[in-house]
C-alpha positions in Angstrom: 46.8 12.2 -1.0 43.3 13.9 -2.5 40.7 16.4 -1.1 37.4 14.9 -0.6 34.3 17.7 -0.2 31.5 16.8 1.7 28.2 18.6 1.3 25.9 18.7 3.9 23.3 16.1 3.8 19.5 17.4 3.5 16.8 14.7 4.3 13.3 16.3 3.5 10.7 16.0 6.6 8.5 12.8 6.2 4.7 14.4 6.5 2.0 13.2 8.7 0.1 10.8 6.8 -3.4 12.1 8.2 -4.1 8.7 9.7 -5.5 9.5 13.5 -6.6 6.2 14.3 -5.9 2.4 14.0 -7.8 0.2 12.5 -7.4 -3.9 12.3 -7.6 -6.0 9.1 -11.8 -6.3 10.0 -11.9 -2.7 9.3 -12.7 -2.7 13.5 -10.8 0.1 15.7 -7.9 -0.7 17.8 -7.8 1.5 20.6 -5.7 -0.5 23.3 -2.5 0.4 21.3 -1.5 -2.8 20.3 -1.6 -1.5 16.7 1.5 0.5 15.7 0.4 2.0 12.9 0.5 6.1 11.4 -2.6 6.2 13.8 -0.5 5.2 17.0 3.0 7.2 16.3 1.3 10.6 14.9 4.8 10.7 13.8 5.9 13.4 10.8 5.5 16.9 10.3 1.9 18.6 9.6 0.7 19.5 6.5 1.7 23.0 5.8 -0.3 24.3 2.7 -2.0 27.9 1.4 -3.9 27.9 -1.3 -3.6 31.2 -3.9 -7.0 31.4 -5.0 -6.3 34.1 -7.5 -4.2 31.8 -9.3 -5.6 28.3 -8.1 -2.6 27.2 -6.8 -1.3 25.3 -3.4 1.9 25.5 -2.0 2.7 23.1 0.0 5.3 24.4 2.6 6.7 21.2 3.5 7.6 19.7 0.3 8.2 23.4 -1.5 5.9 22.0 -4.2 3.3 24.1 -6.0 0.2 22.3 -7.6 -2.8 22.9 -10.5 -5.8 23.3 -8.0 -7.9 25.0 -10.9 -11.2 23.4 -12.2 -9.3 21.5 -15.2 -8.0 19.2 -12.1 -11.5 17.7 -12.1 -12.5 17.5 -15.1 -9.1 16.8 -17.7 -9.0 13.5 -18.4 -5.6 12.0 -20.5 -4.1 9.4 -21.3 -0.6 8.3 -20.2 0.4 7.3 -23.5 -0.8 7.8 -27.3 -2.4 4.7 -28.9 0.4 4.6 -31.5 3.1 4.6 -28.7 1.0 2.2 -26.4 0.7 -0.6 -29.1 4.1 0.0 -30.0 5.2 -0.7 -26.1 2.5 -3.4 -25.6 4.4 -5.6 -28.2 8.2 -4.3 -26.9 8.0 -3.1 -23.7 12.0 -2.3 -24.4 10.6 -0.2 -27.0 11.2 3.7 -26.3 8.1 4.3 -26.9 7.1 2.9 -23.3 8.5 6.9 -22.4 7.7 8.7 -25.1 4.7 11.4 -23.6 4.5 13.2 -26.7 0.9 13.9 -28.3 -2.2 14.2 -26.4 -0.8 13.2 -22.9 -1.1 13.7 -19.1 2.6 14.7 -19.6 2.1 17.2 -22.4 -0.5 18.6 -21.0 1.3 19.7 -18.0 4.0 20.5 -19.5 1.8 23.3 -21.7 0.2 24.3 -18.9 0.1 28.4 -17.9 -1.1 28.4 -14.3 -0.3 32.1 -12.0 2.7 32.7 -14.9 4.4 29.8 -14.6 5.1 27.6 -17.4 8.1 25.2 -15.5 4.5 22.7 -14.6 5.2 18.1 -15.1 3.6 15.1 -14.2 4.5 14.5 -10.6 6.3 11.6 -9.8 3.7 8.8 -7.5 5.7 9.6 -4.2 5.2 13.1 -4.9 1.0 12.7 -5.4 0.9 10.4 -3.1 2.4 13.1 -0.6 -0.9 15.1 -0.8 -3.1 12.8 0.0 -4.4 12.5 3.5 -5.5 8.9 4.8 -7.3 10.1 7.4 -10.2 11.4 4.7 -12.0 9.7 1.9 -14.4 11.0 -0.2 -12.0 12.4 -1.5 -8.7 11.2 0.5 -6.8 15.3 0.3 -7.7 18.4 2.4 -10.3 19.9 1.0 -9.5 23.2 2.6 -6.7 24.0 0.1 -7.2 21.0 -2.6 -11.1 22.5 -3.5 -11.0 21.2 -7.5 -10.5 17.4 -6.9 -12.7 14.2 -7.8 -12.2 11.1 -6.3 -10.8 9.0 -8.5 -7.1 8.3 -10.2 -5.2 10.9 -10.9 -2.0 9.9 -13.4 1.8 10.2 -11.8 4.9 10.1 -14.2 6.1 6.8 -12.9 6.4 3.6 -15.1 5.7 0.6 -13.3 9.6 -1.0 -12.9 8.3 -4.5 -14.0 5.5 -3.6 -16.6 6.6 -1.0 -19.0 3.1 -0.9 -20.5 1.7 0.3 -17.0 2.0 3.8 -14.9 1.6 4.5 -11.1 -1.6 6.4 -10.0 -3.0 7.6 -7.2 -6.9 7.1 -6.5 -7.9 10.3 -4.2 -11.1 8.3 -3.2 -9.6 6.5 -0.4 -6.1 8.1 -1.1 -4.0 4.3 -2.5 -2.1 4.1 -5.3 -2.4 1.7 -8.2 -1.0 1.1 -11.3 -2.5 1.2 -14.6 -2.0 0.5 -18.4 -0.9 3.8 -19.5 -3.6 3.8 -22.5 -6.4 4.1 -19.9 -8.1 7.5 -21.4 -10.2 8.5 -18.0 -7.2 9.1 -15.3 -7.1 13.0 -14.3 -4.6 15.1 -14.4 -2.8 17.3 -11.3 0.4 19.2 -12.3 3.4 20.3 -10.3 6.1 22.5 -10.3 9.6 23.3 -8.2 8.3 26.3 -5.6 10.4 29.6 -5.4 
């Protein structure tokens, strides 16, 4: 015989992605329905954000994440990886240096960042930027209400590609999609988060 404990189960709410209307692959609207898309179900909760302007932070409600909204958001530009570390992985991609975010990085740089007292700030991971970014805008692809420092262009996330070591997950606020990229690219921006309160 043996005790088993069972926790309860917490699913975080799926947002809305922004997406109002549907659209077929000739870029042409579908309004009969016969498209079921995020613009058909308008499934998900709202975006829930406030913006501390004091501090040039948003909360976002939903997620409990706080984010960098300060004018370094548009204009820091890193790389994912130092050049030493990026030839090193380029020629072993088993190599730990594929990880290692030391030096003058998008990861170091958040994780030095001061921003409203807090100094717990990382490299979000790409589901986490990509949860910010609202596909039914482009120019840039986020809510410009809260998000006010933004360009749009890619903004570096903390995830290695699974099958290319040498490459990182992005997100491109122009039309809000996320890529990948070699992580030596020097002219990805930078948007850090933290756990909320």
């Amino acid at each position: 015989s043996f005790d088993v404990n069972v926790k309860e189960l917490i699913i975080p709410p799926v947002k809305k992605t922004g997406q109002t209307k549907s659209y077929n692959t000739y870029a042409l609207e579908v309004t009969d329905g016969s498209l079921k898309d995020d613009g058909f179900y308008q499934k998900g909760v709202d975006h829930n954000y406030t913006r501390d302007d004091t501090n040039n932070i948003v909360t976002d409600h939903v997620t409990g994440l706080m984010w960098q909204d300060d004018a370094n958001v548009s204009s820091v530009e890193k790389r994912w990886l130092t050049n030493e570390n990026y030839t090193t992985c380029s020629n072993d991609t088993n190599s730990p240096a594929c990880y290692d975010t030391s030096g003058d990085t998008a990861a170091t740089y958040c994780s030095e960042l001061t921003l409203g007292g807090y100094t717990d700030w990382r490299l979000p991971t790409v589901e986490e930027l990509r949860g910010i970014a609202d596909y039914g805008k482009t120019i840039p692809a986020i809510d410009t209400t809260y998000f006010q420092n933004v360009t749009s262009s890619h903004y570096w996330s903390s995830t290695t590609h699974k099958d290319y070591k040498s490459k990182a997950w992005d997100v491109n606020f122009y039309y809000g999609n996320d890529n990948y990229a070699y992580k030596s690219n020097n002219n990805y921006f930078v948007r850090c988060v933290r756990a909320g309160e």
